[in-house]
N, C-alpha and C positions, 0 to 999 in steps of 0.2 A: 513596493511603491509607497505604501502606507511610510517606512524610515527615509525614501526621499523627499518626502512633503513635509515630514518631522525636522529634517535635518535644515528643510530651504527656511521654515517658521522661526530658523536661530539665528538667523542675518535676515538684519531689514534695508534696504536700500531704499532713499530717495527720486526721484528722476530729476536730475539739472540738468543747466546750461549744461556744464562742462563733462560732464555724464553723455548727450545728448550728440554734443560735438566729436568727442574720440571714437563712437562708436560710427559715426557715417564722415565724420571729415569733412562736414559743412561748419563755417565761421559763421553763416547766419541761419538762426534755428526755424526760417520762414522759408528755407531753399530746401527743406528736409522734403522728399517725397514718401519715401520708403524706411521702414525703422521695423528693427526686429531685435527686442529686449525681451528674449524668449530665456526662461530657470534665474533669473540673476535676483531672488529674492526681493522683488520690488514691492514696496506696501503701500509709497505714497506715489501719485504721479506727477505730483510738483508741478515743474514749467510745462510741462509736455502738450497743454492748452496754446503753448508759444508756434506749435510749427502749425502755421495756419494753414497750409498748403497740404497737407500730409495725406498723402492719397491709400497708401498699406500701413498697418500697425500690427505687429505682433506682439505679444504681451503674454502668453500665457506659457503656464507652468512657474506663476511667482505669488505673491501673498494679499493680491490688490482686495480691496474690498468695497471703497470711494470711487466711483467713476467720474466724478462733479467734473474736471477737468479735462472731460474728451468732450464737452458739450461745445465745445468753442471750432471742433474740426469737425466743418461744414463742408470740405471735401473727402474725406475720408469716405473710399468705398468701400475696403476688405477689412475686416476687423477681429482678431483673433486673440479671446479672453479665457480659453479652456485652461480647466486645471487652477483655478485661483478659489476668492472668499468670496464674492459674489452672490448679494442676496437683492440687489435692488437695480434696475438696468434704464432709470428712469432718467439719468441724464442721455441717455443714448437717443434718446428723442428728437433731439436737434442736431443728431449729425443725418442732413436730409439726402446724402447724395449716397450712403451706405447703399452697397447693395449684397454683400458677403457677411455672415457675424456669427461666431463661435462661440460659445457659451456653456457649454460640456464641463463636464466636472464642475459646477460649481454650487450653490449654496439657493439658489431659487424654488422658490416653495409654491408659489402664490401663481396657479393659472392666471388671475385678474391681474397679476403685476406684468403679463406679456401683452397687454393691449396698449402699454408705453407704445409699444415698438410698431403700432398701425400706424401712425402718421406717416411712415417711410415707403413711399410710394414705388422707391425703385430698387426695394429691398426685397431678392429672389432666394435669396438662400440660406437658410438659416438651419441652425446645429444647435437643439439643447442635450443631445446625448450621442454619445461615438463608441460605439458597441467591440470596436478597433483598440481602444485604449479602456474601454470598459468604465467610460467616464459620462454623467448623468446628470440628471438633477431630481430633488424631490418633487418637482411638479409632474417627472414623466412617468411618474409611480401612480398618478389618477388614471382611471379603466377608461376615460374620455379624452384624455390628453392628445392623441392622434387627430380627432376629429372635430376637437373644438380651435386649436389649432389651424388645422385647412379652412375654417370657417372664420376665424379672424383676420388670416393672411392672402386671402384670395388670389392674392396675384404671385406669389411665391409658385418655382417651380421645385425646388429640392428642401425634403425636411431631414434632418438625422440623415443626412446621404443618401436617400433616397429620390430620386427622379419620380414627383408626383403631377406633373403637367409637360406634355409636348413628347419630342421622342426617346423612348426607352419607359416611359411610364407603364403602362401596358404589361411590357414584361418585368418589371419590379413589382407591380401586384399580382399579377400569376404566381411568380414563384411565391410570394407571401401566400397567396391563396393556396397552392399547393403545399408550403410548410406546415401552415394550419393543418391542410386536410392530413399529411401524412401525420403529425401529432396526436391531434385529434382520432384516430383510428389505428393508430399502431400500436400506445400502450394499453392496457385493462389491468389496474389495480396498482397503477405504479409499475408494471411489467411488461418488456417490449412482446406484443403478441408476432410469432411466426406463422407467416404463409405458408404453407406447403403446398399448395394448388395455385398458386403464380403460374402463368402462361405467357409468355409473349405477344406484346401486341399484333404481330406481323410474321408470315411464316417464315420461316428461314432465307425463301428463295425472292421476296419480295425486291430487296435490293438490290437484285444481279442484274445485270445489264442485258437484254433482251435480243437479237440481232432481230430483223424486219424480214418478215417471210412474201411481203407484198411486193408482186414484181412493179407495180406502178411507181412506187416509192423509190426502187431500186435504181428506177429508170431515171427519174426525178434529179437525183444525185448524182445519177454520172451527165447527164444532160447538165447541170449546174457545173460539173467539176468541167466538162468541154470549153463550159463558154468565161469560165474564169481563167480558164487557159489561154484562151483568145483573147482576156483584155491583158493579160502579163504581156505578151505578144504583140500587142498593139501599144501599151508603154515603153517595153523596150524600144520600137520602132522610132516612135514618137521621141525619146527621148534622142537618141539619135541622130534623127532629123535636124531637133535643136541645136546641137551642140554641134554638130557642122555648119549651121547658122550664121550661130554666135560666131565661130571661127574666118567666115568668111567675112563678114562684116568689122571685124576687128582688123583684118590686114588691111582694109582699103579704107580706115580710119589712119593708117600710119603713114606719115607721111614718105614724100618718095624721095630718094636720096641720089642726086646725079656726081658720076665721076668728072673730072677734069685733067 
């Protein structure tokens, strides 16, 4: 990974007009919704403040390092910057309608320099590291980083891909809780310790299926299975009925045909 980041730092591309155009096939760089200039070695981002409307931006895996130029994309909700030179995220401030933003791999050091990014009210989900592409930042290296974090972003529901408010949060910290705990008590000394007196939580026979020795029950059941029988029996009937109905009432709608 290290010689394709080496090799993308050897080409530098600008973003223009004509750049901007051949990749989505819009004539006016204000009709652009969507744009995905993902590895193409990009360092400046030029016009790209031109698509005012721009609701996705893809960007990452190239050489950016200046964001000055995304401060102008007030619609802009998904925002994806991983894998670049990123040390400063403070134009990102004025894009007020973000609510997606990717920021993995890059160059941010400074916990104080993510408090740019409170003004963003309806921003839920944010990525400073993606443990998938093993991609980070030096700020996730501080022992508080998790927690100071939830406390600046309150209304965020997913941090680093994790689900930390609403449904499935719960079980994203269980299992954390339990990786901890199995961690935390399986090595001694750098050495994974074995159990040898491991038991089973549950006897063998707990999850076999039980039949019912209560004749009340038994009764219950076929008494149920009678009377669902009797309404099958009663739709069919009913249905039936209808449909000779319908049939009769159709023929004395037609009208009547006299020979001569």
């Amino acid at each position: 990974r290290q010689a394709q980041r080496a090799a993308r730092y050897e080409k530098t591309v600008k973003i223009s007009a004509a750049l901007l155009k051949s990749r989505t096939g819009e004539f006016d760089l204000e009709s652009i919704l969507f744009l995905k200039l993902r590895g193409l070695g990009i360092h400046d981002l030029g016009c790209i403040g031109e698509c005012m409307t721009l609701e996705r931006l893809d960007l990452s895996g190239n050489n950016i390092t200046n964001l000055g130029p995304l401060a102008s994309l007030r619609h802009l909700t998904s925002l994806n910057l991983s894998s670049n030179r990123i040390s400063n995220i403070e134009p990102l401030r004025s894009c007020e309608s973000l609510q997606n933003l990717n920021v993995a791999g890059n160059i941010i050091s400074s916990i104080e320099s993510l408090s740019s990014l409170q003004p963003l009210k309806k921003l839920e989900n944010i990525r400073f590291k993606d443990n998938t592409y093993n991609y980070s930042n030096p700020v996730c290296r501080n022992a508080s980083y998790r927690t100071i974090v939830l406390e600046m972003f309150p209304n965020i529901k997913v941090l680093d891909g994790e689900r930390v408010v609403g449904r499935g949060s719960d079980l994203y910290q269980l299992c954390k809780d339990i990786d901890d705990t199995i961690k935390a008590g399986s090595y001694k000394n750098g050495q994974l310790v074995e159990h040898t007196d491991c038991k089973p939580w549950v006897e063998d026979s707990y999850w076999e299926i039980k039949r019912s020795n209560n004749a009340i029950i038994d009764e219950a059941y076929k008494q149920f299975n009678d009377v669902l029988h009797e309404c099958r029996l009663l739709n069919n009937r009913a249905t039936h009925v209808i449909s000779q109905t319908e049939r009769s009432m159709s023929l004395k709608k037609q009208p009547k045909q006299f020979a001569i």
